[in-house]
Each structure stands twice: as structure tokens, then as C-alpha cells.
N, C-alpha and C positions, 0 to 999 in steps of 0.2 A: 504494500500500500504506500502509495505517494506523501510524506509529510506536507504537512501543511506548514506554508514559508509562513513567518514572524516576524517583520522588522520593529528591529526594538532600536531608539536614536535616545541618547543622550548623553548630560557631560558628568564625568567626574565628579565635577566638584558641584554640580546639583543637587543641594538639599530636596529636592523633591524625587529627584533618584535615588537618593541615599534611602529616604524614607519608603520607598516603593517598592525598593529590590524583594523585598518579602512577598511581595505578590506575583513578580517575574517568577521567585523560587517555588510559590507554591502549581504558576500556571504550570511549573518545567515537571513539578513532584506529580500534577494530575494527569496531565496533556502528554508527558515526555515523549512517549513511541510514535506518537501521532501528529506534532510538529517539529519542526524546524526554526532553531529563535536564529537568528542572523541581528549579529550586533553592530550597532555604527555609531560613530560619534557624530554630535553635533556642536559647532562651535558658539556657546555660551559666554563662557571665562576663557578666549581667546588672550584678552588683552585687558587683566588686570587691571595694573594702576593707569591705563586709559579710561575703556569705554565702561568700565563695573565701577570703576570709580566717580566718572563721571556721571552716573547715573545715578549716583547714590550720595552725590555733593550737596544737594539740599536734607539732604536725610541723614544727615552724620555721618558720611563716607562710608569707610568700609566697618567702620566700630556699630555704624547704627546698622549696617547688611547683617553685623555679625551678631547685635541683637535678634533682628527678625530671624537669623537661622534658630536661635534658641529658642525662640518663642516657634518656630515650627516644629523642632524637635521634642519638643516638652508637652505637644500636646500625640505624642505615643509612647510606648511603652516599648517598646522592642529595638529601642536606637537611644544613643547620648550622644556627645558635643560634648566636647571640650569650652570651659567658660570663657578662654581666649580667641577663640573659633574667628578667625579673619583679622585679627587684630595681631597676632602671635606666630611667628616664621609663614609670610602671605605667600602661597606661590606667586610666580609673576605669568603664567600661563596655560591653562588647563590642554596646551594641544601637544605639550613634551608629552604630558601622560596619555596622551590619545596615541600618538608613537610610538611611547614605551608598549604601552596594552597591543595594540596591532605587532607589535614585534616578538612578543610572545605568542599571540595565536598561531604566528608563523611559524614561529619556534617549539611548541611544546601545542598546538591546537585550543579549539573554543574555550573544552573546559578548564585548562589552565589560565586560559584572559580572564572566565567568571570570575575564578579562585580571584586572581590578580588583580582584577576589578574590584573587588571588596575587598582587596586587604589594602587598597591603596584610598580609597573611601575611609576605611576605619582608620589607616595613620593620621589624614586626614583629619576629620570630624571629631575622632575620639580622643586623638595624641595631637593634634594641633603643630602637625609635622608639614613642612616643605616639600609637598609630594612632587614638585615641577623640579627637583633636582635627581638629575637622574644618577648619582651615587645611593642616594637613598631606594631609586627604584630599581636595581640593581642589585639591592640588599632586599629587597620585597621578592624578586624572581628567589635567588638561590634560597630564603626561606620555605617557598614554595617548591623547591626543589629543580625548580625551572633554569636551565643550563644557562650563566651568565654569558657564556660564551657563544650560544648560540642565539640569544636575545642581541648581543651586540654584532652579529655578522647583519641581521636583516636591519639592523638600522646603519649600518655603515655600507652595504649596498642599496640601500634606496628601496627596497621593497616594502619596506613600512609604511616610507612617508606617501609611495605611492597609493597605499590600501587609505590611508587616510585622506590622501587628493580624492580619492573614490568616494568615498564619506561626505566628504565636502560640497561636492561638484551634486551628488546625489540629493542631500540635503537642501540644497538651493534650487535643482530643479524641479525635486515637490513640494517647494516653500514651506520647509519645516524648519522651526527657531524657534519651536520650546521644548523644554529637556523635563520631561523624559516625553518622547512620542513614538507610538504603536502603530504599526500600521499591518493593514491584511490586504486580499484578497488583489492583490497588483495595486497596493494606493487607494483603492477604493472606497476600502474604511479606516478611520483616523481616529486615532483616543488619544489627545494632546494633555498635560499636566498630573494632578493629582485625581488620577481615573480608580476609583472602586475596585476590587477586585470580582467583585462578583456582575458588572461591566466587560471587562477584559473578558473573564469568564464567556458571559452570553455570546457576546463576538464567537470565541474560536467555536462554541461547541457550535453553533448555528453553521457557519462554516464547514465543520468536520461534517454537519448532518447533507448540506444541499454540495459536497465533495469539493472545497473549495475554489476554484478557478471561476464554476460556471456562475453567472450572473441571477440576482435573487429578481422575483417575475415582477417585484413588486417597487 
């Protein structure tokens, strides 16, 4: 049987991804044999102390951002933040870590980027760590067992950043700019931000029911 394609877009350092991964994990624990998640990034925290910051200059810069992450995070139970969260070692670029991840999928395949996806999330949000330095992400691969050496050949011949031109170019051609966004059925259906799990849910199973590709009569 044919999986049903997933695309799942977002960035790193998105407090709304961070908070949502639990419901990617549980579509993967119900749905697993029966889709296909394909992950992309999308450029969010591109450019820090520019455009995040500049959006956030009447709002107390990055210290008031890094209020509203707390006050996002504190209303679940299954995540923390760190209480210096954006104020305390800031990356300067969420698309090093969009690199680094692509370079391990290449390197060690999808589920070691999940793994690595989330453990660079939780340095992140929970350690208040400089995830855009890639000695520290480099120290997150061989944690996870993931060959440092084989993470640095795909970023040093270009195949990463190409997977991530791919991301990009993708991104902008189905005018997608919010993190975390789902998409099915070739783009057809769209769940942008902070989407319910039982949402997501109805989507694929509807899907799995009329064999995904074919178009609904209605």
C-alpha cells in the first residue's frame, strides 16, 4: 500500500513547533505504516537581530519575544523554557540549524533528523543554549550517535544546503510563512499554526479513507 505523503514545514526555533511536536509524534505512533511525514524547513528566524528583532522593537525586542515564549509554554504541561529563553546565548540564525538537520538526514536518514530535531529544540528552549553554533551541533549529532564525520562531509559538499534551497524555493512557491505548517493531498489541504491534534487527525484519516491523491466530490 502506497503511504500517504505528509509535509510537515517549520522552524526550529518555533515555539509553536516546539509545543506541537507531541502531536506530529503521536500522528507518527497512530498513522506510522500508513504515511509518509517528509520534513522541510521554513525560514522564520532566518535573521535574528534583523527582521525578529525588528518586529519585536515596539514590544520589548527580543526580552518581550522571550516573555510571550513563556507565556506560551506555560500554558502546557508537556514542555518548559528556560526563564532566559531569547535573552541568554540568542542564536543569530535558525537556517545553520536547518543545515545542520538536512545534513544529518543525509547522513544517518529521517529518523535520526527527528531525534536531532528535538534534541536541538530542547538545548534550545530548555538549556537556553546557542543552537546556530555548529560546535554545539556537532556535539548534539555524536550524542545521538550520528557520525560527526559524516554530518560534516554533506555540509562541506553542498548537499545540504542544496536540500535546504529545496525547502526554500518550495516554501515560497506554496506561500507558506508560518511554522509549523501541514500540508496533504499535493497542497490541497493546509493546517497552518497551532492546529489541534484531533484536526490533523481528521485530515489524514479522511484521506487514508477516499486513498489519498484522488480529489474529494465535494
Amino acid at each position: 500500500m502506497e503511504r500517504l505523503p505528509v509535509q510537515y514545514f517549520s522552524d526550529v526555533l518555533c515555539v509553536w513547533a516546539y509545543v506541537g511536536q507531541v502531536r506530529i509524534d503521536e500522528l507518527i505512533l497512530q498513522h506510522g505504516p500508513k504515511i509518509s511525514m517528509e520534513y522541510h524547513f521554513v525560514d522564520v528566524f532566518g535573521d535574528i537581530s534583523g527582521r525578529t528583532t525588528e518586529r519585536w522593537r515596539e514590544r520589548g525586542g527580543l526580552a518581550g519575544y522571550g516573555k510571550h515564549v513563556l507565556e506560551v509554554v506555560g500554558r502546557f504541561d508537556h514542555v518548559d523554557a528556560h526563564p532566559d529563553i531569547w535573552t541568554r546565548n540568542v542564536p543569530t540564525s535558525s537556517m545553520n540549524c536547518h543545515l545542520f538537520l538536512h545534513a544529518v538526514q543525509e547522513a544517518a536518514g529521517s529518523k535520526a533528523m527527528e531525534k536531532a530535531a528535538w534534541a536541538m529544540r530542547q538545548a534550545f528552549f530548555v538549556r537556553a543554549l546557542d543552537v546556530s553554533c555548529r560546535s554545539l551541533q556537532l556535539e548534539i549529532a555524536e550524542e545521538l550517535g550520528i557520525s560527526r564525520e559524516d554530518v560534516e562531509k554533506h555540509l562541506r559538499t553542498g548537499l545540504a544546503s542544496a536540500r535546504l534551497s529545496n525547502d526554500i524555493r518550495g516554501a515560497v512557491d506554496s506561500g507558506i510563512k508560518i511554522s509549523p505548517t501541514i500540508t496533504f493531498d499535493e497542497g490541497r489541504q493546509v493546517l497552518r499554526g497551532n492546529v489541534g491534534y484531533r484536526v490533523i487527525d481528521a485530515n489524514v484519516q479522511e484521506l487514508l479513507k477516499r486513498g489519498g491523491n484522488q480529489h474529494s466530490w465535494c
